[in-house]
C-alpha positions as CSV (number, residue, x, y, z in Angstrom):
1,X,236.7,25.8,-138.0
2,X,238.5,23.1,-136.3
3,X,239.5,19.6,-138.0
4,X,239.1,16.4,-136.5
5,X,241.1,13.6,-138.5
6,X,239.1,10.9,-137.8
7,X,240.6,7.1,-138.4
8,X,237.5,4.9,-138.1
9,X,237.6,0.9,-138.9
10,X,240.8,0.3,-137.4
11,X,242.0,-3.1,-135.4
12,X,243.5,-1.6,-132.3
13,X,245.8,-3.2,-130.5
14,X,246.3,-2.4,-127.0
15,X,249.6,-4.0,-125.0
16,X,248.2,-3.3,-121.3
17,X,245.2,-5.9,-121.8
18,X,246.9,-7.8,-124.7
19,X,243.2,-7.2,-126.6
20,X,242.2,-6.4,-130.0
21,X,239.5,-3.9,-130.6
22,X,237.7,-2.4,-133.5
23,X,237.9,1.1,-133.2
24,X,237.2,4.5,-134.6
25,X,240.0,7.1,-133.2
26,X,239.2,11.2,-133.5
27,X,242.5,13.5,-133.2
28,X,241.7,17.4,-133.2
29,X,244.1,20.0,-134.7
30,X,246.6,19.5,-132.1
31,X,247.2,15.7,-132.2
32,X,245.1,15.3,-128.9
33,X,243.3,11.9,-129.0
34,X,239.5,13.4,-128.5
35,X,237.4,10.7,-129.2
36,X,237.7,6.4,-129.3
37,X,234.6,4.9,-130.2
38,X,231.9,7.8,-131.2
39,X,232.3,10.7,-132.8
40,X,233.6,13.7,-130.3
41,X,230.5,16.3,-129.3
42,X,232.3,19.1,-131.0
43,X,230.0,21.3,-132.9
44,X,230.9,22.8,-136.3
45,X,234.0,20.5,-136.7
46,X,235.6,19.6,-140.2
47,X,236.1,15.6,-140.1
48,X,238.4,14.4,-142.3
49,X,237.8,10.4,-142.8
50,X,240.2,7.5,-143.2
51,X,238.6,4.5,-143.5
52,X,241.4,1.8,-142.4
53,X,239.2,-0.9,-143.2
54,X,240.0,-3.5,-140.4
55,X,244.1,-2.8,-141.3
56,X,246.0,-3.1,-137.3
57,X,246.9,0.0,-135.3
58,X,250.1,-0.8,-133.8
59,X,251.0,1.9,-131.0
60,X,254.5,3.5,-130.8
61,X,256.5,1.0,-132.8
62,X,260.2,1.6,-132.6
63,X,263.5,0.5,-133.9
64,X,265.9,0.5,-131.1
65,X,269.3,-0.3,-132.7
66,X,270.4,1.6,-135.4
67,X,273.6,2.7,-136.6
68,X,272.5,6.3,-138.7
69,X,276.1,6.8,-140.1
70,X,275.2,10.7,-139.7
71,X,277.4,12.5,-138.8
72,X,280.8,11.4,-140.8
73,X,279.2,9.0,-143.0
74,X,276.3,11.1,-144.7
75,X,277.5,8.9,-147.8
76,X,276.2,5.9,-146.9
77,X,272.8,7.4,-144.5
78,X,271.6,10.3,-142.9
79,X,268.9,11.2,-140.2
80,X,266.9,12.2,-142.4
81,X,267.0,9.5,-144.8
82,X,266.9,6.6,-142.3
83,X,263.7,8.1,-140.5
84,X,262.3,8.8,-144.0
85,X,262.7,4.6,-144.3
86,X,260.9,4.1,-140.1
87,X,258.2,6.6,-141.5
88,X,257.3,4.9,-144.9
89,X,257.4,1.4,-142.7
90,X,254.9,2.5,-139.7
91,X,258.0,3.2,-137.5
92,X,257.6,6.0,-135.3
93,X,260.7,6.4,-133.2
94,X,264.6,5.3,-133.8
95,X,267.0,4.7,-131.3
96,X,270.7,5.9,-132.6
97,X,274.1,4.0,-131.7
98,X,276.7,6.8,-131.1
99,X,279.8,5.4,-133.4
100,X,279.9,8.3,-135.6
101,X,282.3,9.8,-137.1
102,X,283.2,11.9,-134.4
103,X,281.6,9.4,-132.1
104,X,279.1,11.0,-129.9
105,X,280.9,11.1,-127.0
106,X,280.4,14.3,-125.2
107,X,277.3,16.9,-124.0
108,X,277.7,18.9,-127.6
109,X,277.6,16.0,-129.4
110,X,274.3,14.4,-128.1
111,X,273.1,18.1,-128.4
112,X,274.2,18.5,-132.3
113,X,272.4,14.8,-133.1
114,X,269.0,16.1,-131.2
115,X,269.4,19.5,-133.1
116,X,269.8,17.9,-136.5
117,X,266.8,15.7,-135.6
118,X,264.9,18.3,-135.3
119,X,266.4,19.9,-138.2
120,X,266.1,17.0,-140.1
121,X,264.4,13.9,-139.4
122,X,260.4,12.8,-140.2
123,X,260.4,11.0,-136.7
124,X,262.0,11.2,-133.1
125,X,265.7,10.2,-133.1
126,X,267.3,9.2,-129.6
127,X,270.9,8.9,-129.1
128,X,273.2,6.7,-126.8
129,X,276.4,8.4,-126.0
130,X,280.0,6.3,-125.9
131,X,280.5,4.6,-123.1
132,X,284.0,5.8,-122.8
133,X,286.1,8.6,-124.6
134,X,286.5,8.3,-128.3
135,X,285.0,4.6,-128.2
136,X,288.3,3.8,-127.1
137,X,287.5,1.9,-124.6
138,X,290.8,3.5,-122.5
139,X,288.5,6.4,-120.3
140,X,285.1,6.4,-119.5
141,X,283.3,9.1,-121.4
142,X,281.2,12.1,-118.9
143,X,278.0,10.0,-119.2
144,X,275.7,12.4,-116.5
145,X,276.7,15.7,-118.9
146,X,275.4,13.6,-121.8
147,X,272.5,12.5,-120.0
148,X,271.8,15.8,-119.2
149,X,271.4,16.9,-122.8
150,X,269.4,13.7,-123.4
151,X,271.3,10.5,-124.3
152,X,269.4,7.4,-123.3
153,X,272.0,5.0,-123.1
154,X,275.3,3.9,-123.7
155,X,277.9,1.8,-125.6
156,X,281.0,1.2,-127.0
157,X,279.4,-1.4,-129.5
158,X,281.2,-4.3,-128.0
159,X,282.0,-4.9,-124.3
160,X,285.1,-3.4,-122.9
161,X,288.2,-5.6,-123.8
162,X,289.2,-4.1,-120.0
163,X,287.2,-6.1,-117.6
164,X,288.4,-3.1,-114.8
165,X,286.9,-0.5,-116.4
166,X,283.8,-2.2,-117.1
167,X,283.3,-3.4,-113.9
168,X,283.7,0.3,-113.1
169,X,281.2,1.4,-115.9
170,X,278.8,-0.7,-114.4
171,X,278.8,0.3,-110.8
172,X,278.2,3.9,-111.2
173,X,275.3,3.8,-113.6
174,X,272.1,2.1,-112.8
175,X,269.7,4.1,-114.5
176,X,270.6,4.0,-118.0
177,X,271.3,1.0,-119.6
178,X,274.9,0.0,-120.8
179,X,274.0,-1.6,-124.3
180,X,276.6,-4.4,-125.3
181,X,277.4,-6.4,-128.7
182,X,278.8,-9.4,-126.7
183,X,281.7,-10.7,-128.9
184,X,285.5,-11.2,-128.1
185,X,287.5,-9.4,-130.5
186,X,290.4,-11.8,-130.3
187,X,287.6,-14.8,-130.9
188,X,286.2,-12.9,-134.0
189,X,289.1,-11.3,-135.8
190,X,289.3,-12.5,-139.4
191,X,286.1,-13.8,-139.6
192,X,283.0,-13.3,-141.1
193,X,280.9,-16.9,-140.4
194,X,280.3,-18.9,-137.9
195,X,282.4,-21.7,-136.9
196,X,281.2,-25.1,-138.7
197,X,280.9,-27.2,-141.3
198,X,279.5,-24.5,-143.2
199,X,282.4,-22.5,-142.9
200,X,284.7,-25.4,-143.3
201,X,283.0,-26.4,-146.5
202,X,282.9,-23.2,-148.0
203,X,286.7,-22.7,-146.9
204,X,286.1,-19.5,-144.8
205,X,287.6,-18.9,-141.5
206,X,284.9,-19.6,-138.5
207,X,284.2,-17.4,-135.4
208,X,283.8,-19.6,-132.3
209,X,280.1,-19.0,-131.2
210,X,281.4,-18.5,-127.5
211,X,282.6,-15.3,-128.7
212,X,279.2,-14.3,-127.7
213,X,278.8,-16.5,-124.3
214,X,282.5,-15.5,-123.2
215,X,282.3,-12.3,-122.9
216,X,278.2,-12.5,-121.9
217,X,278.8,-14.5,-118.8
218,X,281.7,-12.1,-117.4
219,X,279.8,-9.0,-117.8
220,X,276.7,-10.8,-116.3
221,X,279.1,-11.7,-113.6
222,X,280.4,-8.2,-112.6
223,X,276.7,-7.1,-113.3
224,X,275.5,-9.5,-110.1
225,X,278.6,-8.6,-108.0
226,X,278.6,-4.0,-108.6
227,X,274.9,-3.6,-109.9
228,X,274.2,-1.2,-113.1
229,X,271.8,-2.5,-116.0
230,X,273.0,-4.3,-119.0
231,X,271.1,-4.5,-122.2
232,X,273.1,-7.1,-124.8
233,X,272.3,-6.3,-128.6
234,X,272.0,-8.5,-130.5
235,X,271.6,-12.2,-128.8
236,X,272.7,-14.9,-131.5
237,X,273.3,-18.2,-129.9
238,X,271.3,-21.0,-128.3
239,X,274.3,-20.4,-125.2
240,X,273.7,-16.4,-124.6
241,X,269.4,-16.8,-124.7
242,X,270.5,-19.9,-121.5
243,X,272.6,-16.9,-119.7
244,X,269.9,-14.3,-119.9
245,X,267.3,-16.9,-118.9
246,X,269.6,-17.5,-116.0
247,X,270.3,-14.0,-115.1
248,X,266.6,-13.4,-115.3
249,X,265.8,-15.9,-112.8
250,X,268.3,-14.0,-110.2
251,X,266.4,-11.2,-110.4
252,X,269.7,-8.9,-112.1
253,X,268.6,-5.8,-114.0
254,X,269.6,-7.2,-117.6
255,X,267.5,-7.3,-120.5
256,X,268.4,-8.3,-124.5
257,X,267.6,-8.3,-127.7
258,X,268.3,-9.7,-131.0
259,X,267.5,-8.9,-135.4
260,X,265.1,-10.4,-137.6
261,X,267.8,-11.8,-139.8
262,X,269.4,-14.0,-136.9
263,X,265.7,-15.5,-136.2
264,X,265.2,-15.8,-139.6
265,X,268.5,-17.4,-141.2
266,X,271.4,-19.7,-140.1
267,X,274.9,-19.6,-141.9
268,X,273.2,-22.3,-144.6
269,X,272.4,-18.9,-146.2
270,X,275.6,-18.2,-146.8
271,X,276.3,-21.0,-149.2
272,X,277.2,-19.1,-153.0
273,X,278.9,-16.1,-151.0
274,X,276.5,-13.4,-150.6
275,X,277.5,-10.4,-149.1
276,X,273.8,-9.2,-148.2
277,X,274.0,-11.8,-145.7
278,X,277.4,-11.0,-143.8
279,X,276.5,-9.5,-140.7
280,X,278.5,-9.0,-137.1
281,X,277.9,-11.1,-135.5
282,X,277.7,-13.7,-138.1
283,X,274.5,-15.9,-138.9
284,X,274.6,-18.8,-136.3
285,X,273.3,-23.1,-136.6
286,X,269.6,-23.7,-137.2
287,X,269.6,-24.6,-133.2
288,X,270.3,-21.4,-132.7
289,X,267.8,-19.7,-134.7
290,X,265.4,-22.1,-133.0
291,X,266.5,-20.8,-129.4
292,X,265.7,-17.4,-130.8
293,X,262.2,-17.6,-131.1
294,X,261.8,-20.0,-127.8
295,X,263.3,-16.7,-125.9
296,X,261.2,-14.6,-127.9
297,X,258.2,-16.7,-126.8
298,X,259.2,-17.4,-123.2
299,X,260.2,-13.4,-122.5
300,X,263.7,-14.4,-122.7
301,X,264.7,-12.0,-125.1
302,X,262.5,-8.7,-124.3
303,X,263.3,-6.6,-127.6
304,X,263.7,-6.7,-131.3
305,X,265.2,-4.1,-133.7
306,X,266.7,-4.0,-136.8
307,X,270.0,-3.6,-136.5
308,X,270.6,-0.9,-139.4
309,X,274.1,-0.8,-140.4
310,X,273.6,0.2,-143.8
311,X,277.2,0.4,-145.9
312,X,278.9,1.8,-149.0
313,X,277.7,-0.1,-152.0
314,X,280.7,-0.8,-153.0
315,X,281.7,-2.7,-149.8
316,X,278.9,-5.4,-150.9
317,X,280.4,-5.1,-154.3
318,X,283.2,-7.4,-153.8
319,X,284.0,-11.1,-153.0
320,X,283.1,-12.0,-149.3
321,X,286.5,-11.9,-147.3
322,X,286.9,-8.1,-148.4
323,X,282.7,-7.0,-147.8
324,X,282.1,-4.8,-145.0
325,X,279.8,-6.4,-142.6
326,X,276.1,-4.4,-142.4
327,X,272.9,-4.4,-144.0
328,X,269.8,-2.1,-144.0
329,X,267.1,-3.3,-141.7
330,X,264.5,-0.5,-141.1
331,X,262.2,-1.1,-144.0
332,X,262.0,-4.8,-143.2
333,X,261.8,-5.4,-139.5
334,X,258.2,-5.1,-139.2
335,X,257.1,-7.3,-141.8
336,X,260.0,-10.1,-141.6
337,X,258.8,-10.2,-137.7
338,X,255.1,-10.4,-138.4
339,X,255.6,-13.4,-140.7
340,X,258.1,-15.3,-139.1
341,X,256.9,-15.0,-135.7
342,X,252.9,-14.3,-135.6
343,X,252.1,-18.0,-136.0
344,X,254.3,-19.2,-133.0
345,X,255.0,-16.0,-130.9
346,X,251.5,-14.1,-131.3
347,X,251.0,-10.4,-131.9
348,X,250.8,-9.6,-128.7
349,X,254.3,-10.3,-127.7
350,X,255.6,-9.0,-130.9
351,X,254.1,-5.3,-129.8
352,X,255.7,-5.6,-127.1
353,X,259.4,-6.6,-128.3
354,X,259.1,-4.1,-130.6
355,X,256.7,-1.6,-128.6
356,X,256.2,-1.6,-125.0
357,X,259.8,-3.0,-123.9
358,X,262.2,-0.9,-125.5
359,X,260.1,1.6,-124.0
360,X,260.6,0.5,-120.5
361,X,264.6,-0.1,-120.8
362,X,265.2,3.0,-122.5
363,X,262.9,5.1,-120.4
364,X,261.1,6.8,-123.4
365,X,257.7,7.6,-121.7
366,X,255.9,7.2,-124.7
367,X,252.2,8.3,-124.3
368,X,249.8,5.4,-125.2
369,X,246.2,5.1,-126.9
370,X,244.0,7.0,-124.8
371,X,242.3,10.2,-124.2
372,X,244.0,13.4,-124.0
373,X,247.3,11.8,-125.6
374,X,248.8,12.7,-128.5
375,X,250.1,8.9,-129.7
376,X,251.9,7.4,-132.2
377,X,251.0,4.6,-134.2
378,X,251.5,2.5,-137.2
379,X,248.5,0.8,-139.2
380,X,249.1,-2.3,-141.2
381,X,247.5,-4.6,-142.9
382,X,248.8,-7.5,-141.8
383,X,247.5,-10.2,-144.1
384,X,249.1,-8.2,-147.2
385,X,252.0,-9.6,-148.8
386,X,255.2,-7.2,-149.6
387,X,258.1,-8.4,-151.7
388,X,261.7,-6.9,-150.6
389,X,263.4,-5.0,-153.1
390,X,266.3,-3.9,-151.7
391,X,266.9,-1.4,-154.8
392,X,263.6,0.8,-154.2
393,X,264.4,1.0,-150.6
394,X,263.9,4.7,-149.0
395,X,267.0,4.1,-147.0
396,X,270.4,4.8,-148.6
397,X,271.6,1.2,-148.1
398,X,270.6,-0.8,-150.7
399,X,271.6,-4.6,-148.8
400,X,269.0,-6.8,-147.4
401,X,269.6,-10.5,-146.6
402,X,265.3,-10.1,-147.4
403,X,265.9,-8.9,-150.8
404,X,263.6,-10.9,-152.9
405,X,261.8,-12.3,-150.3
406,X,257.8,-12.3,-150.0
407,X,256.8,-10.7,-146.6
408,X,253.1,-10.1,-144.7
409,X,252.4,-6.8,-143.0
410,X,252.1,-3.8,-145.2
411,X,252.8,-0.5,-144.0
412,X,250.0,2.0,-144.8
413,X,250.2,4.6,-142.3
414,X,252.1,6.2,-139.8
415,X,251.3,9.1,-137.1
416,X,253.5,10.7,-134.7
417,X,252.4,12.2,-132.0
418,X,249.0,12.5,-132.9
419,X,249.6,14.1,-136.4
420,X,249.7,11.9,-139.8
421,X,253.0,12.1,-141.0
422,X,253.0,9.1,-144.4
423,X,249.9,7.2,-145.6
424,X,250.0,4.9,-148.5
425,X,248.0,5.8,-151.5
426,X,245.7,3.0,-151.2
427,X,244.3,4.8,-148.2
């Protein structure tokens, strides 16, 4: 007898029509989406129920910027613990960085992270590959092998101190994305706050925020001139949102994207010296927070991810000069987006920073809601709050600039490609 998992009562959002429907889906065996609606014409079926009970099915939710540690650093994460975190948190698909230790910068490489994946992890993984050899940032790295094994993207992290060789990276690639962390090294070295009377009054050395515009507007310049797509990760500053609006408005194949926490705090949260909320790039003015959510609003700023960079405990465990920059973001970026953006941005446009347009840059083909598919989804409730504790998280790091904090949007499902992978007991 075949089984039919049926999820009935669900609020079903749908990112082509930007609509919100109740709906009952039906899934058979396979994962193939048989029914929407009614109940599927399939004598002598076994229906297993799960009332979701007006809780919002949100389709193919993703985190694309996360730094899994695994391999060289299975202390601290690993594939498999990070996507046990996406799946308890109705995330069905992470996108890797490649600074591992070694850094995935060759064909065998991409091919040993998608073989542990497979191995390993309770959702898909995706990789970027280094942009050049080692991460050095001296040779570019055989891109078109990696590609060929499946790497989706690539970076170095930050842009290449070499403008020559990035102007070179960028004018033979224009299909995958180049994914930059705009900051100038020489601007940031030593600190670990923004520049300002913050910093000043808390006696720490400031970073300058054009670290980020500096090195923004020259890649964005070479970008117009030799071609190639850009993606910058993350956007921080009121001045980097302005040169993406501009680029934008030229028609130049650049997108962004920025964290919760930099929508969410400015450096005033780093008054008492907490280490949960050192982060790189640092935590920039109120005004810039504000220009955050006017890009997320305005389509400025196309995705948002978490940002994972979980660390060592004991590099939080110490004063703040000597804490390693990084916290754990997988567990919180859905629900510290739902509740600090809902009332102002809408749902809509948060499913598709977090959805639909990391989708599109990173060329994922992702199937949607509809028949014959085998989606994947996340259901929440989103009018349930969640307190962060950092302590109980499912992910190896154990930092959260959340942690305490009382979020909306509950978690109470996920499915991946069409099968149920986590529901939450109250279901």
């Amino acid at each position: 007898m075949n089984k039919v998992v049926a999820l009935i009562n669900g609020r079903l959002l749908d990112p082509k029509t930007q609509s919100t429907t109740v709906m009952n889906l039906f899934f058979n065996e396979s994962g193939v989406l048989v029914g929407m609606g009614y109940v599927p014409e399939e004598e002598g079926d076994e229906m297993v129920v799960i009332d979701l009970k007006g809780a919002t099915i949100l389709p193919n939710i993703m985190d694309a910027h996360t730094h899994l540690r695994e391999p060289g650093g299975e202390g601290i994460e690993t594939l498999e613990t990070a996507s046990l975190a996406a799946l308890h948190s109705g995330i069905t698909l992470l996108i890797a960085t490649p600074d591992t230790t070694p850094p995935v910068d060759t064909p065998e490489m991409v091919l040993f992270i998608h073989t542990r994946r497979k191995q390993t992890a309770h959702v898909p993984i995706y990789t970027m590959g280094m942009l050049t050899q080692q991460g050095a940032g001296l040779t570019l790295a055989e891109r078109q092998l990696m590609v060929a094994e499946g790497a989706i993207g690539f970076t170095d992290g930050n842009s290449l101190t070499n403008t020559a060789l990035m102007r070179l990276a960028l004018q033979y690639e224009g299909t995958h994305p180049i994914v930059v962390t705009p900051y100038d090294p020489y601007l940031s070295d030593g600190g670990g706050i923004v520049e300002g009377a913050v910093a000043t009054r808390l006696g720490l050395k400031g970073i300058p925020s054009e670290s980020e515009s500096v090195r923004m507007a020259r890649d964005i310049a070479l970008c117009e001139k030799v071609g190639g797509r850009l993606h910058f990760f993350p956007v921080t500053t009121r001045k980097g949102v302005e040169l993406i609006r501009s680029a934008k408005a030229k028609g130049l194949p650049i997108t962004c994207g920025t964290a919760p926490h930099y929508f969410w705090l400015d450096d005033t949260a780093i008054e008492g010296y907490p280490t949960c909320m050192k982060v790189s790039p640092p935590l920039q003015s109120a005004d810039d927070v504000l220009a955050l959510i006017e890009g997320i609003q305005d389509g400025t700023i196309d995705v948002i991810a978490s940002g994972h960079s979980p660390t060592a405990i004991d590099d939080k465990r110490c004063d703040w000069t000597s804490a390693t920059s990084g916290v754990s973001g997988i567990e919180t970026l859905v629900p510290a987006t739902l509740t600090r953006l809902v009332p102002t941005v809408g749902i809509h446009r948060i499913l598709a920073c977090l959805s639909t347009n990391p989708n599109q840059i990173f060329g994922l083909k992702k199937q949607g809601i509809a028949l014959g598919n085998s989606p994947s989804l996340g259901v929440f409730r989103l009018d349930e709050s969640v307190t962060v504790n950092a302590s109980s998280f499912v992910s190896m790091g154990k930092c959260s600039p959340f942690d305490g904090m009382t979020l909306q949007g509950k978690a109470v499902l996920t499915m991946v490609d069409g099968h149920i992978k986590w529901q939450d007991s109250s279901l």
